[in-house]
C-alpha positions as CSV (number, residue, x, y, z in Angstrom):
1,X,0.0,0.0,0.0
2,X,1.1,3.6,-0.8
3,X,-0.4,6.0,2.2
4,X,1.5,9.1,0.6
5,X,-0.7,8.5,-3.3
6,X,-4.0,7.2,-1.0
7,X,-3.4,10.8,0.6
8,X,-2.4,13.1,-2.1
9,X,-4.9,11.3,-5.1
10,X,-7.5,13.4,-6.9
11,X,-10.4,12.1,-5.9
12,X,-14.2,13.2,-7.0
13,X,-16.4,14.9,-4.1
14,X,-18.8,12.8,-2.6
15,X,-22.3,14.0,-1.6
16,X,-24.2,11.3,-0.1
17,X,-23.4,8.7,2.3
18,X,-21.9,5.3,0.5
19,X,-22.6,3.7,3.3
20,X,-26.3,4.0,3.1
21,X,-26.5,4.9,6.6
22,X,-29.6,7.0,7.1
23,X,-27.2,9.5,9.4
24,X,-24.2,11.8,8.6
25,X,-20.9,11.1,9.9
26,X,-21.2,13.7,12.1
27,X,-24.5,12.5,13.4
28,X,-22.3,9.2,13.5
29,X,-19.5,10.8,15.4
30,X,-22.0,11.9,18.1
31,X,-23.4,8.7,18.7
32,X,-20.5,6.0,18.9
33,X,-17.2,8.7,19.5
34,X,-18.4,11.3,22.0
35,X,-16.0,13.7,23.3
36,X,-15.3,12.7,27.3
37,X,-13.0,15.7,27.5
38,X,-13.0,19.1,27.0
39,X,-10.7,20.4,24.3
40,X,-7.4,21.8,25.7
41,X,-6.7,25.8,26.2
42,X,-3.2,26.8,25.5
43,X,-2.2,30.4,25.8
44,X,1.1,31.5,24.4
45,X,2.8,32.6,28.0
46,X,1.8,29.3,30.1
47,X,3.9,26.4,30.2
48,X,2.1,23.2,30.5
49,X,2.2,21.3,34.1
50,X,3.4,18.2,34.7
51,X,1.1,16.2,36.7
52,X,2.2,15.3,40.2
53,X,3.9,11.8,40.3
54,X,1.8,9.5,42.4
55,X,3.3,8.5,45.7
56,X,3.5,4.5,45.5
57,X,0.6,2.6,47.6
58,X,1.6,-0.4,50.3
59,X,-0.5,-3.1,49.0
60,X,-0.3,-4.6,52.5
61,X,-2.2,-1.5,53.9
62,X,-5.3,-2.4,51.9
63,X,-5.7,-5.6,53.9
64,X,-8.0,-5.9,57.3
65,X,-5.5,-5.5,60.3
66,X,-6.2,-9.2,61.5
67,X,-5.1,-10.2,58.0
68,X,-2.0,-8.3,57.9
69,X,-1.2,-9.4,61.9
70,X,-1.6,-13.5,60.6
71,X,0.7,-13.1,57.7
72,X,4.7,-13.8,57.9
73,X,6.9,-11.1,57.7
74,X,9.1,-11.2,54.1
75,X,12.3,-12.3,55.9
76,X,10.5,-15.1,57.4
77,X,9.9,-15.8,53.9
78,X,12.7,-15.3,52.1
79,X,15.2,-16.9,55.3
80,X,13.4,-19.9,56.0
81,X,10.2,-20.6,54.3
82,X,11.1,-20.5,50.9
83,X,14.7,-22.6,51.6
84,X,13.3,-25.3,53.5
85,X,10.2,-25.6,50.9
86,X,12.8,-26.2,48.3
87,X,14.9,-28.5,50.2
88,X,12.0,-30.4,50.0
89,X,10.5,-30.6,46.8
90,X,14.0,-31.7,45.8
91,X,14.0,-34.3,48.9
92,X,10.9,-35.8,47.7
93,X,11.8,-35.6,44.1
94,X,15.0,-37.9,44.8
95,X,12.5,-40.3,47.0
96,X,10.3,-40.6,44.2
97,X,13.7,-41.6,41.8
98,X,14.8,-43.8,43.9
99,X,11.5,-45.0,44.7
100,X,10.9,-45.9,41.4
101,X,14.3,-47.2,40.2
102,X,14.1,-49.5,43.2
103,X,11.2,-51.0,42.1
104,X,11.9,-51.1,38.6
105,X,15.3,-53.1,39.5
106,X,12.9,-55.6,41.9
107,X,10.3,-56.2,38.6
108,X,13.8,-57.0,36.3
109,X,15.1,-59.9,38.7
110,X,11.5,-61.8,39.2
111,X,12.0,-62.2,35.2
């Protein structure tokens, strides 16, 4: 596609709707793309304003207090939870290995 010739083509006025539509586009424009904001004064003098940055919410302080009081603390976490959680989906990872290469080795020698 060429957007520069679509642009810049001749094309012959058009004065009713092609689209058989028994509104304008402007009537069109109304109805499905109304304007939710007024349009922006500038004055030559004023320099625009940058909005203040937002100041970063806790996500913990949008919980009840009992709620916040019954959950662990991140070091608790991160120190022993998490470590020992691991240490134990490995653990039972390797029982399960040997698990099942034991009993693979027992179902060989009754053959």
């Amino acid at each position: 596609m060429d957007a520069a010739a679509a642009v810049t083509a001749d094309v012959p006025h058009v004065d009713a709707n092609p689209l058989a539509v028994p509104y304008d586009l402007k009537r069109w424009i109304e109805l499905y793309r109304p304007a939710t904001t007024p349009a922006p004064t500038t004055t030559a003098d004023a320099e625009p304003v940058a909005p203040a940055p937002r100041r970063p919410v806790d996500p913990l302080s949008l919980l009840p207090v009992w709620l916040r009081q019954a959950l662990p603390r991140t070091s608790l976490l991160t120190d022993a939870i998490l470590p020992l959680g691991l240490y134990l989906g490995f653990g039972l990872l390797l029982a399960a290995a040997v698990t099942g290469t034991v009993r693979a080795a027992r179902r060989t020698d009754r053959r």
